[in-house]
DRENPA-3360 file (N, C-alpha, C; in nm, 2 decimals, always signed):
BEGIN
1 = XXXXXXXX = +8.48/+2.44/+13.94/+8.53/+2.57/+13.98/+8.67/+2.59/+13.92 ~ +8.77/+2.70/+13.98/+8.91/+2.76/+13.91/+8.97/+2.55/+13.93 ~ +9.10/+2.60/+13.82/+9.18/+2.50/+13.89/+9.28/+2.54/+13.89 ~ +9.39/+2.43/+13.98/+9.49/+2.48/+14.09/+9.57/+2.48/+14.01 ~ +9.70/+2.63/+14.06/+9.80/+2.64/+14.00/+9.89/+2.57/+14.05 ~ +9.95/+2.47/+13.97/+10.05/+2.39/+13.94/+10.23/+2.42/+14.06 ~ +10.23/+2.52/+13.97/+10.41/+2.60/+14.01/+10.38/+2.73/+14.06 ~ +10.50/+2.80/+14.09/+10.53/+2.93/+14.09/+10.56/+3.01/+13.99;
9 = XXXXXXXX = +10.59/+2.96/+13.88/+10.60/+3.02/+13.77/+10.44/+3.05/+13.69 ~ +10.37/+2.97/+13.73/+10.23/+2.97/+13.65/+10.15/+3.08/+13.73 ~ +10.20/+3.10/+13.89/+10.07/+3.17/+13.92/+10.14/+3.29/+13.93 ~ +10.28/+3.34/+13.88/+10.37/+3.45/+13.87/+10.34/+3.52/+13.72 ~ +10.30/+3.42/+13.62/+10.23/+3.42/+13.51/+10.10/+3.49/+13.52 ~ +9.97/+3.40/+13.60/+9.86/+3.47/+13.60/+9.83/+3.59/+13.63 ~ +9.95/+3.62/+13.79/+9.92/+3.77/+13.87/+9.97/+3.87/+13.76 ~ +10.07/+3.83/+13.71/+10.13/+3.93/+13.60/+10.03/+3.95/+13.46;
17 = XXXXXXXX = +10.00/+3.85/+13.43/+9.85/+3.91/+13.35/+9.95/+3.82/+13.22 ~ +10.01/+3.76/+13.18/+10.08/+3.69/+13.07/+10.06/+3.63/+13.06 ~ +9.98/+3.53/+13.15/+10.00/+3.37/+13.14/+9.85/+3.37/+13.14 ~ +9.79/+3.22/+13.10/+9.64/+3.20/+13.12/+9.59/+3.19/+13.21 ~ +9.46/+3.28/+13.24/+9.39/+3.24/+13.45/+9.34/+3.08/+13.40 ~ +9.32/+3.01/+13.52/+9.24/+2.89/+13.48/+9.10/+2.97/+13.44 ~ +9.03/+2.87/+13.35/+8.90/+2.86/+13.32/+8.81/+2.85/+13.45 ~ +8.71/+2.95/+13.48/+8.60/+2.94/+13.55/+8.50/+2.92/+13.48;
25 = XXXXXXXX = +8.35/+2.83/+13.56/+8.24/+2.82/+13.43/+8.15/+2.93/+13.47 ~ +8.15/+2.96/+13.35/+8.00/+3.05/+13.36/+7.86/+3.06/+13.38 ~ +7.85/+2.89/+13.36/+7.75/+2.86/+13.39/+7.69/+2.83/+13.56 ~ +7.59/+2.89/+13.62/+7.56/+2.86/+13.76/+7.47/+2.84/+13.75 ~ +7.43/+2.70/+13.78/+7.30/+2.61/+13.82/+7.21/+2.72/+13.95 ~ +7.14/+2.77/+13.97/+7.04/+2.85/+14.07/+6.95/+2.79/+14.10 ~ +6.94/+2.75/+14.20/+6.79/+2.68/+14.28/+6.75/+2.78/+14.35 ~ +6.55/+2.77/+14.28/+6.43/+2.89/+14.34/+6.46/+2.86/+14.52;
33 = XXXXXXXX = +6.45/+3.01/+14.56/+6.48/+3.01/+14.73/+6.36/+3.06/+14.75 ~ +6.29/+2.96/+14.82/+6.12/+2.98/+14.87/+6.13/+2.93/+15.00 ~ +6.04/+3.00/+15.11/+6.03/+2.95/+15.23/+5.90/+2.86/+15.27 ~ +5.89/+2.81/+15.34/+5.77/+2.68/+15.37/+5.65/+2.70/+15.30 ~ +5.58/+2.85/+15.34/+5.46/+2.85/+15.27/+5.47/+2.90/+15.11 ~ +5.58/+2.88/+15.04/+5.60/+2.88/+14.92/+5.62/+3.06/+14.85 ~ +5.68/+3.13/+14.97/+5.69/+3.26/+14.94/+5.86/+3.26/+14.89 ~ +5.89/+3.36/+14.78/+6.02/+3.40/+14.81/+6.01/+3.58/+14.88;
41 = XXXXXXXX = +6.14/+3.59/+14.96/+6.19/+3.70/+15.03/+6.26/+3.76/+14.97 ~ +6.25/+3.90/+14.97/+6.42/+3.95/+14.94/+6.42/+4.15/+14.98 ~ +6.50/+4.19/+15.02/+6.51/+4.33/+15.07/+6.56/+4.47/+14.95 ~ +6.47/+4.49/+14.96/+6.49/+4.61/+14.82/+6.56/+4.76/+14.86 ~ +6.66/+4.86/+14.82/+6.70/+4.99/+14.90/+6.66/+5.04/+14.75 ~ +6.66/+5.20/+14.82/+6.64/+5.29/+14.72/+6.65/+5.44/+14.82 ~ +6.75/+5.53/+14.79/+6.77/+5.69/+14.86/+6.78/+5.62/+14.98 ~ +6.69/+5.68/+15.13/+6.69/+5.62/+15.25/+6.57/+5.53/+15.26;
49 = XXXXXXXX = +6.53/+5.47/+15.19/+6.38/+5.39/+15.22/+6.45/+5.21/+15.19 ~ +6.37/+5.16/+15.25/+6.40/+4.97/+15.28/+6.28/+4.93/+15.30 ~ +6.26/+4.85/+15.19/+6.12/+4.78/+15.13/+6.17/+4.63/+15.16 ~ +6.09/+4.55/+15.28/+6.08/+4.40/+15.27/+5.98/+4.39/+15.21 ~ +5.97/+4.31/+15.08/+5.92/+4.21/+15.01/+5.90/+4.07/+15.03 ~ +5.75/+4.02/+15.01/+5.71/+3.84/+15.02/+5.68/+3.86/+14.88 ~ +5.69/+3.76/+14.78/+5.62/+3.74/+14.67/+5.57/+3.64/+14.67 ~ +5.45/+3.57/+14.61/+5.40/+3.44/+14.60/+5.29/+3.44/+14.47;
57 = XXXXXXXX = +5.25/+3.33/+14.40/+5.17/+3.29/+14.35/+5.05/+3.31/+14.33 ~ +4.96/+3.42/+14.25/+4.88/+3.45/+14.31/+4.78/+3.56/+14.15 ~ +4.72/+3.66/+14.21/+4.65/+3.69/+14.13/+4.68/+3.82/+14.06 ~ +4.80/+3.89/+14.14/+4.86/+4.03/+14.07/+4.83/+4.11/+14.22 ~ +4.77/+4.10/+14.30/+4.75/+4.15/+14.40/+4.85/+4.20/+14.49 ~ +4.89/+4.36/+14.50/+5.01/+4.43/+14.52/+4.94/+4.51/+14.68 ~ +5.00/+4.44/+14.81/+4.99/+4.52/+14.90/+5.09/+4.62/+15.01 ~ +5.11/+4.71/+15.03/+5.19/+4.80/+15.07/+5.17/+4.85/+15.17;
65 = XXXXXXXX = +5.24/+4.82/+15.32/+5.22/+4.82/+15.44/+5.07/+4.83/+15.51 ~ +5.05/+4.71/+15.43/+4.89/+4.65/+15.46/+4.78/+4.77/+15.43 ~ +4.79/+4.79/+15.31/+4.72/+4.90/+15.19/+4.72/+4.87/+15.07 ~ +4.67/+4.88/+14.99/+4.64/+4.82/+14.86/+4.75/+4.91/+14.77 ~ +4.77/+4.91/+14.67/+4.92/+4.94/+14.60/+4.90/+5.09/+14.57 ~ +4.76/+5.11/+14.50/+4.68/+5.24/+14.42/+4.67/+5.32/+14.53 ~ +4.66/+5.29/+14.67/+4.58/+5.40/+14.73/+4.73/+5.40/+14.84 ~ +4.82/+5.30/+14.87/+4.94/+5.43/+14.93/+5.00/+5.50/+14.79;
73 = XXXXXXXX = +5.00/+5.41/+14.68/+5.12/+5.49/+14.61/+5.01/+5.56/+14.47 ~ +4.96/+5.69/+14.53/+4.83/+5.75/+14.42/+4.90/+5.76/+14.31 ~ +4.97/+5.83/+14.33/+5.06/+5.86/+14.16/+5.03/+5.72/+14.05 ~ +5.01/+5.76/+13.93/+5.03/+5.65/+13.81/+5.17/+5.62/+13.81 ~ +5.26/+5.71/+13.83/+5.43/+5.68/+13.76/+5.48/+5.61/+13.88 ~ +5.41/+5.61/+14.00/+5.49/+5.51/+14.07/+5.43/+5.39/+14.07 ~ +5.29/+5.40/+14.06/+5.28/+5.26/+14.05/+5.29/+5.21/+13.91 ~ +5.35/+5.29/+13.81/+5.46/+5.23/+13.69/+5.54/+5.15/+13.72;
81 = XXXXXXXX = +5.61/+5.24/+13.78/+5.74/+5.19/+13.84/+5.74/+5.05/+13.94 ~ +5.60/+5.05/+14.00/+5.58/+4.88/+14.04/+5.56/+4.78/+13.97 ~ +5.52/+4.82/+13.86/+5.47/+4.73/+13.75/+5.57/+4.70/+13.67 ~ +5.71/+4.73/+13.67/+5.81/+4.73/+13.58/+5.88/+4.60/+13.62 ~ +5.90/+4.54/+13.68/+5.97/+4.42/+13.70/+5.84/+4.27/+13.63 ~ +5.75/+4.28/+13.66/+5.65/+4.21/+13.60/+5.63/+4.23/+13.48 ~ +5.62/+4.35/+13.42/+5.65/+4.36/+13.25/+5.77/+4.33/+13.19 ~ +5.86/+4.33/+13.26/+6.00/+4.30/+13.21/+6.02/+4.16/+13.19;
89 = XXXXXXXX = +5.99/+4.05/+13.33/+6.00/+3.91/+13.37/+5.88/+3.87/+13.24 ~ +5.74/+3.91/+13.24/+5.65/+3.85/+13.15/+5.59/+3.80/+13.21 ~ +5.59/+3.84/+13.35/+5.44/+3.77/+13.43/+5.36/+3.82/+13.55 ~ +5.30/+3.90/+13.41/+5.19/+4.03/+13.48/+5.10/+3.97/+13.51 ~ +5.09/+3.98/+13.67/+4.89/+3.93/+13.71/+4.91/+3.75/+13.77 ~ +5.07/+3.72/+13.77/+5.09/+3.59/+13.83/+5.13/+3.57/+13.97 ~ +5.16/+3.69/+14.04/+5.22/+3.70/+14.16/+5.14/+3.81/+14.28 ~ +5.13/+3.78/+14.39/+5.07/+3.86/+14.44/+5.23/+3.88/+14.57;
97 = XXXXXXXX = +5.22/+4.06/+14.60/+5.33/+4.07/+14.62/+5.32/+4.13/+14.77 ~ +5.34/+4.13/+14.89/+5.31/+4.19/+15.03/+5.45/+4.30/+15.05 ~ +5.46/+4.39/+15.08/+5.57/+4.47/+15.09/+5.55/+4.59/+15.21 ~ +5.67/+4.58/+15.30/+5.70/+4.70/+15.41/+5.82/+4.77/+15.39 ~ +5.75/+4.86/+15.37/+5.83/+5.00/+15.37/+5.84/+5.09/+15.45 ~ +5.96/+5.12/+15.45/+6.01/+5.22/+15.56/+6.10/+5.33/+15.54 ~ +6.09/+5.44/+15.57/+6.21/+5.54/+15.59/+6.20/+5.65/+15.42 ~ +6.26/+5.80/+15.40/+6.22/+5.80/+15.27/+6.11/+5.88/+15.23;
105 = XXXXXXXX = +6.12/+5.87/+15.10/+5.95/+5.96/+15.08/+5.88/+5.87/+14.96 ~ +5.82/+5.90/+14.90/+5.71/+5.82/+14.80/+5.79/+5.74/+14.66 ~ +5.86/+5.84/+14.63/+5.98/+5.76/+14.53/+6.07/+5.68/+14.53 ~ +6.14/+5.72/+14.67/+6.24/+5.61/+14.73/+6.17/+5.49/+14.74 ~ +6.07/+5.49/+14.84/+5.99/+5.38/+14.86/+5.96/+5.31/+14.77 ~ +5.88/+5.39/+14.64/+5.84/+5.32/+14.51/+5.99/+5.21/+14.48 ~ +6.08/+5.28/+14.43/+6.20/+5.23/+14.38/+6.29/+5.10/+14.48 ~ +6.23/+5.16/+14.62/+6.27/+5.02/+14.69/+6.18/+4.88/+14.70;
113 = XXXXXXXX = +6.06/+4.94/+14.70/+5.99/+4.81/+14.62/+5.99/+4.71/+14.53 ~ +6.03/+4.84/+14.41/+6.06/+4.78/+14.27/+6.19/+4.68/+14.28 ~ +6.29/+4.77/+14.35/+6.42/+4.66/+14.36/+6.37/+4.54/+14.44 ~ +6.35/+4.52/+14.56/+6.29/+4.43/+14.65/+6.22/+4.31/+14.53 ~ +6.11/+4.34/+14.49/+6.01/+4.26/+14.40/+6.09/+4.22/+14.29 ~ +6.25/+4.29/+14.25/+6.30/+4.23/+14.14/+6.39/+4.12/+14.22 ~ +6.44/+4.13/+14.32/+6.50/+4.04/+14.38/+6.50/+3.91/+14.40 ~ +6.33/+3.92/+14.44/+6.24/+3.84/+14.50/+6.18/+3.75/+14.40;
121 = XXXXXXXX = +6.17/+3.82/+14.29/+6.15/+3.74/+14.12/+6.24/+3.64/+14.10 ~ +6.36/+3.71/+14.09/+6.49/+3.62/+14.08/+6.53/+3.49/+14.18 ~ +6.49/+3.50/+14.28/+6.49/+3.39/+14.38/+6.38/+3.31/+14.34 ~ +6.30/+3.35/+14.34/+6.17/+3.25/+14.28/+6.21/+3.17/+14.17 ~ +6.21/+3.21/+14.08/+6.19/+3.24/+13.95/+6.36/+3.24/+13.86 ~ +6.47/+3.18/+13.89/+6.60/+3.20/+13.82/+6.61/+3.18/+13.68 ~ +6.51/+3.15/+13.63/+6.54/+3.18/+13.48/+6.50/+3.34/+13.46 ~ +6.43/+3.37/+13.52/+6.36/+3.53/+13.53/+6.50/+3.63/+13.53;
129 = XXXXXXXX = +6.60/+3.54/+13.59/+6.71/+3.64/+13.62/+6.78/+3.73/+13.52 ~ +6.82/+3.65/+13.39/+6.86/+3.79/+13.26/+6.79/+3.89/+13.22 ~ +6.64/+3.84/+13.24/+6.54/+3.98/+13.18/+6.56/+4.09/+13.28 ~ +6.56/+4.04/+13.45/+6.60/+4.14/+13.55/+6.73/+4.19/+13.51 ~ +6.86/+4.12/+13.49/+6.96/+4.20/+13.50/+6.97/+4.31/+13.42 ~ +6.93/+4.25/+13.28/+6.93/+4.30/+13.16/+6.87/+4.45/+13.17 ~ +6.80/+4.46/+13.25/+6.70/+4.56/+13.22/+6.77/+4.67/+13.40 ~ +6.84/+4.57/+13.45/+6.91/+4.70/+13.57/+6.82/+4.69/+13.71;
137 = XXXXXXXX = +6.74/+4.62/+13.69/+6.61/+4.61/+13.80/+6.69/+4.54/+13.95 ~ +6.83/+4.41/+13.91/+6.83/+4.42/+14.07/+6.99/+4.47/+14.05 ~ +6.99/+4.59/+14.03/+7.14/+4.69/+14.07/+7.08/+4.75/+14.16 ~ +7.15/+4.79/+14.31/+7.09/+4.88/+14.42/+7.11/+4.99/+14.31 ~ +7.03/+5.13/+14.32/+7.05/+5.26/+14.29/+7.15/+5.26/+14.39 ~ +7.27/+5.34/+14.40/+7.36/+5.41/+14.49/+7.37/+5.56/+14.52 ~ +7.29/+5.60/+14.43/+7.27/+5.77/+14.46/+7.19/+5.82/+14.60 ~ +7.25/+5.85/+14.67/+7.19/+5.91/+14.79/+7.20/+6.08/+14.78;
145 = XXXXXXXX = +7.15/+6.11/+14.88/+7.12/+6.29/+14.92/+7.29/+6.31/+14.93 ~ +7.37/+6.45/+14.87/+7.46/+6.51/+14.92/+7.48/+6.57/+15.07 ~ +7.53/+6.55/+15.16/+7.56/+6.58/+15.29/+7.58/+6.75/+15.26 ~ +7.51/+6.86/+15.35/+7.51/+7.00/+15.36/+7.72/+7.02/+15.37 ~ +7.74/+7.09/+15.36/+7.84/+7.15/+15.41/+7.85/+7.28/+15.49 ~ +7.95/+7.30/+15.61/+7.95/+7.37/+15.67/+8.01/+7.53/+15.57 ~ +7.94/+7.62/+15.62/+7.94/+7.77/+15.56/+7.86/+7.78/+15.42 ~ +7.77/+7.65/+15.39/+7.71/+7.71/+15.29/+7.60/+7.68/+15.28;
153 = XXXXXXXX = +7.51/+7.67/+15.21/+7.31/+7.69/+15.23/+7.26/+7.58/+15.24 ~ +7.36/+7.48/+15.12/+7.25/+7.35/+15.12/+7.43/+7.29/+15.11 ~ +7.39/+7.14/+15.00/+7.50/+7.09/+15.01/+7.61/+7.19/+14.91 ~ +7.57/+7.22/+14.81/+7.69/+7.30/+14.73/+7.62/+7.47/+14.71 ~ +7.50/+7.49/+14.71/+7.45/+7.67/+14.70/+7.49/+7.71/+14.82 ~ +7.59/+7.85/+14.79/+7.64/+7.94/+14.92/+7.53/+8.04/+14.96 ~ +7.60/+8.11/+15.08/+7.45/+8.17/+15.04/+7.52/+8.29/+15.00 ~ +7.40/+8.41/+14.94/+7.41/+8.50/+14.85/+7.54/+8.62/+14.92;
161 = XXXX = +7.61/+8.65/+14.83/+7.73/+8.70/+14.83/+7.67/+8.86/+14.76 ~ +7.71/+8.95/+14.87/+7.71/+9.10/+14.85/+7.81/+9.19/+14.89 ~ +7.85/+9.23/+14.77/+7.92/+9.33/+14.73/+7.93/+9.43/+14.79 ~ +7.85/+9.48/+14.83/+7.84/+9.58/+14.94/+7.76/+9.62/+15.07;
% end
């Protein structure tokens, strides 16, 4: 880890930005976090929706509040968007993935899954972790809905202004 500053002059040095920080390593050893029956966990957000994720060992088998992946999420582009952390990691068809979702509408959900499942890779799986970062899969999205404001339509459209 850091090592300890010596004097007062050295750590008057570092805060001031002149003097050298100690060396931290960059390297972090990561041990896979799996629970008894050999699952990893991890909680995915996306807009207002919250996707718990189990991942485990298995045959690609994608279930979604105890529904099969195709038939809650019919769209192809969302179940793209499921498939993206598995084509990214390189291990399409190795994991079978159980996920509850809640709150939101079909996109949020989608995208909180996807986060969730990239999480849950990375716990498993810590060498998996650069191809996830790399690619943005476990950054929460932070964009939420704009809050309405008072005197106008929606959050920023007023409503229509007449002249006479």
């Amino acid at each position: 880890m850091a090592e300890e500053v010596k004097s007062l002059d050295e750590l008057n040095a570092v805060v001031e930005g002149t003097g050298e920080a100690p060396a931290i390593e960059e390297t972090i050893n990561r041990e896979p976090v799996r629970d008894e029956l050999g699952r990893a966990y991890a909680t995915g957000k996306r807009k207002d929706a919250v996707a718990r994720v189990w991942i485990k060992p298995g045959s690609g088998k994608v279930t979604v509040n105890g529904r099969e992946m195709n038939k809650y999420f019919a769209r192809p582009v969302l179940q793209m968007i499921l498939a993206q952390p598995f084509t990214v990691a390189g291990v399409e068809g190795e994991f079978d993935v159980m996920a509850t979702v809640s709150g939101g509408g079909l996109s949020g959900q989608a995208g909180a899954v996807k986060h969730g499942i990239s999480k849950a890779l990375q716990l498993y799986e810590p060498s998996l972790r650069p191809a996830l970062k790399a690619a943005g899969f476990l950054t929460r999205d932070s964009r939420v809905v704009e809050r309405k404001k008072y005197g106008r339509r929606k959050a920023r459209r007023s409503f229509q202004f007449s002249k006479r």
